[in-house]
PAZAPA-4460 file (N, C-alpha, C; in steps of 0.05 Angstrom, whole numbers, plus 32768, in hexadecimal, padded with zeros to 4 digits):
% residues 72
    n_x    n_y    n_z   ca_x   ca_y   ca_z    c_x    c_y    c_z   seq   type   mol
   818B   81F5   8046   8175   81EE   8058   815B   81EA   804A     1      X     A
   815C   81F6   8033   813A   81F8   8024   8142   81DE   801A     2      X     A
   8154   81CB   8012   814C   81B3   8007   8145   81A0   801B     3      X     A
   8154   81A5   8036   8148   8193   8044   8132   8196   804E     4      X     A
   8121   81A6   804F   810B   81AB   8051   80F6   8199   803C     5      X     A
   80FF   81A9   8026   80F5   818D   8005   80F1   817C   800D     6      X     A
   810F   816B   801A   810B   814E   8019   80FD   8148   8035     7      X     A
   80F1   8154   804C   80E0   8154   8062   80CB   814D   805C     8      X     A
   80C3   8165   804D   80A7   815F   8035   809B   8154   802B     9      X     A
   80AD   8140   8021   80B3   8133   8004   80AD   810E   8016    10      X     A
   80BC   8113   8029   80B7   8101   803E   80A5   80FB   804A    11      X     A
   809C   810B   8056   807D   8114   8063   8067   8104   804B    12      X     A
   8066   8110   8036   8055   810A   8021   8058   80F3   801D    13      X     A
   806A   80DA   801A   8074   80CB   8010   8069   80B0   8028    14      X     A
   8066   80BC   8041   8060   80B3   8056   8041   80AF   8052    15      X     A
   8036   80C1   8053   8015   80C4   8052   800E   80B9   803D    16      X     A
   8018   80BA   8021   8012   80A6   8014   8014   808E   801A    17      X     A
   8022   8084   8024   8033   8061   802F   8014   805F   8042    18      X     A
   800C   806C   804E   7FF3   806B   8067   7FDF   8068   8062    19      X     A
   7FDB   8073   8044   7FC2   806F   8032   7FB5   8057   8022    20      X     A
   7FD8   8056   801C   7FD7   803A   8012   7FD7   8026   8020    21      X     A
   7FE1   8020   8039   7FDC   800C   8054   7FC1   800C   8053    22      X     A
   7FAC   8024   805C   7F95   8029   8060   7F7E   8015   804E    23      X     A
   7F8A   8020   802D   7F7B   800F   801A   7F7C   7FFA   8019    24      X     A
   7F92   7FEB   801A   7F9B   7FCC   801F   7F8E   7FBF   8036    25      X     A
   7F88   7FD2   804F   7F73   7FC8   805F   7F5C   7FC7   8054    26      X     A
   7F52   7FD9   8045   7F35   7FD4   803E   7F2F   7FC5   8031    27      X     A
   7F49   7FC1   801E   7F3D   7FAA   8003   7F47   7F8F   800F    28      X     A
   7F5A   7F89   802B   7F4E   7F71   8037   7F2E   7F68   803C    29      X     A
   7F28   7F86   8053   7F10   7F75   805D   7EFB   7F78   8045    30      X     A
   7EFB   7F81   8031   7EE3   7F7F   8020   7EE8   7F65   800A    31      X     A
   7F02   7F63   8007   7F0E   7F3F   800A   7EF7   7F2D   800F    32      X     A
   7EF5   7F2C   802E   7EEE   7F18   8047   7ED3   7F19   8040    33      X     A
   7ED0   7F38   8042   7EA1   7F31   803F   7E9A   7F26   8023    34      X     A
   7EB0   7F30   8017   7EA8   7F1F   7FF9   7EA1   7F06   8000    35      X     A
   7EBE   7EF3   8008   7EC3   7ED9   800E   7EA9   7ED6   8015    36      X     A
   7EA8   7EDD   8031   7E8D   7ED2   804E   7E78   7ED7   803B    37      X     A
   7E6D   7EE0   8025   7E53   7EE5   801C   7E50   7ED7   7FFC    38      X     A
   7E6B   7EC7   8003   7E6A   7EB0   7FE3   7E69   7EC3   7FC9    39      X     A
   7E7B   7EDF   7FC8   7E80   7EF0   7FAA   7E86   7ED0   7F98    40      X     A
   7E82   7ED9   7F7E   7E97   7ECA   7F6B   7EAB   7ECD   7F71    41      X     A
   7EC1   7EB2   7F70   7EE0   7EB9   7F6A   7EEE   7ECC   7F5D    42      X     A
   7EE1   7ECF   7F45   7EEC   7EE5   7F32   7EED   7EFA   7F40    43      X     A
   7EDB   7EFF   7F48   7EDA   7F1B   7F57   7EE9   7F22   7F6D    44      X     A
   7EEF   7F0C   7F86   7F02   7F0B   7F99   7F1F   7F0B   7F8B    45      X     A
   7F22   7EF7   7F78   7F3B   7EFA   7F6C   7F4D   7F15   7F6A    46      X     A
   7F31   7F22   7F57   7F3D   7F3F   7F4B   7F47   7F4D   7F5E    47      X     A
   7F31   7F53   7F7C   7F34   7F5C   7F8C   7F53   7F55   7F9C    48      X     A
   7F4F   7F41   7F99   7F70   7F34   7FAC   7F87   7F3A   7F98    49      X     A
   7F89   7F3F   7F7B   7F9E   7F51   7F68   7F9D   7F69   7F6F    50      X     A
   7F8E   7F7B   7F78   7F85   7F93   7F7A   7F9C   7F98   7F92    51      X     A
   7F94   7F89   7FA2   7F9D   7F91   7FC7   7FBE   7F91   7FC5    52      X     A
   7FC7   7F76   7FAF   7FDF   7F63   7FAA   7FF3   7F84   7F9C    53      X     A
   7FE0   7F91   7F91   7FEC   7FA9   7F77   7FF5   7FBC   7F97    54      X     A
   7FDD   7FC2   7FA0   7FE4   7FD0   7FB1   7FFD   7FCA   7FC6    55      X     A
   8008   7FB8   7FD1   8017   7FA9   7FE1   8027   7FB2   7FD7    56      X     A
   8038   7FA4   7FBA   8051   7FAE   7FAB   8050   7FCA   7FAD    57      X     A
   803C   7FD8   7FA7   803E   7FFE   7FA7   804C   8000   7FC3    58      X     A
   8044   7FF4   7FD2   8041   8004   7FF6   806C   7FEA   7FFA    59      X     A
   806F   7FE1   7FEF   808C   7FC9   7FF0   809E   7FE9   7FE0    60      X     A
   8098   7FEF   7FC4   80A1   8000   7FBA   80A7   801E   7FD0    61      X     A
   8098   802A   7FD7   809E   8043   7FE8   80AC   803A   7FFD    62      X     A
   80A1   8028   800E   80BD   801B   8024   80CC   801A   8027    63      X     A
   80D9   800F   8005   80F7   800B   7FFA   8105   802D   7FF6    64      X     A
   80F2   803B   7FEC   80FA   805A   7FE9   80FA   8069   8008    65      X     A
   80ED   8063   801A   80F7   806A   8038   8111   8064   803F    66      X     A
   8107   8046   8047   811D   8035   8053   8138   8029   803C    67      X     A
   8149   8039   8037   8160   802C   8028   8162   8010   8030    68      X     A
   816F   8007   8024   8179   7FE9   8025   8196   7FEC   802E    69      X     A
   819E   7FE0   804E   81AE   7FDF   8058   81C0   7FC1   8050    70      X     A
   81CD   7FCA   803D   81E7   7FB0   8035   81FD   7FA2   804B    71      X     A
   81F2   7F91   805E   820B   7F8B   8071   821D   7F7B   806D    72      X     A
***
């Protein structure tokens, strides 16, 4: 019973992270957009849009560790 508890935990945590990272990926959209609307340099939106892109794969990565991949 104490490991399934672990992996509750372990879950839980794994979750709230995934939320955080949703969270951030929101932010570094809209701070994206006011860049855009206020004419930043490209360079700078760019980086920003690798940034969000890094984050995405992170938040694709834990998904895949939730949700197994069902082979039909």
């Amino acid at each position: 019973m104490g490991n399934a508890m672990m992996a509750d935990q372990e879950q839980a945590d794994v979750r709230l992270m995934l939320a955080k990272l949703r969270q951030e990926h929101e932010d570094y959209d809209a701070a994206i957009n006011a860049m855009i609307q206020v004419g930043c340099d490209a360079l700078r939106v760019q980086r920003m849009k690798k940034k969000k892109l890094a984050i995405k794969d992170r938040m694709t990565q834990i998904e895949d560790q939730i949700i197994p991949d069902i082979i039909a």
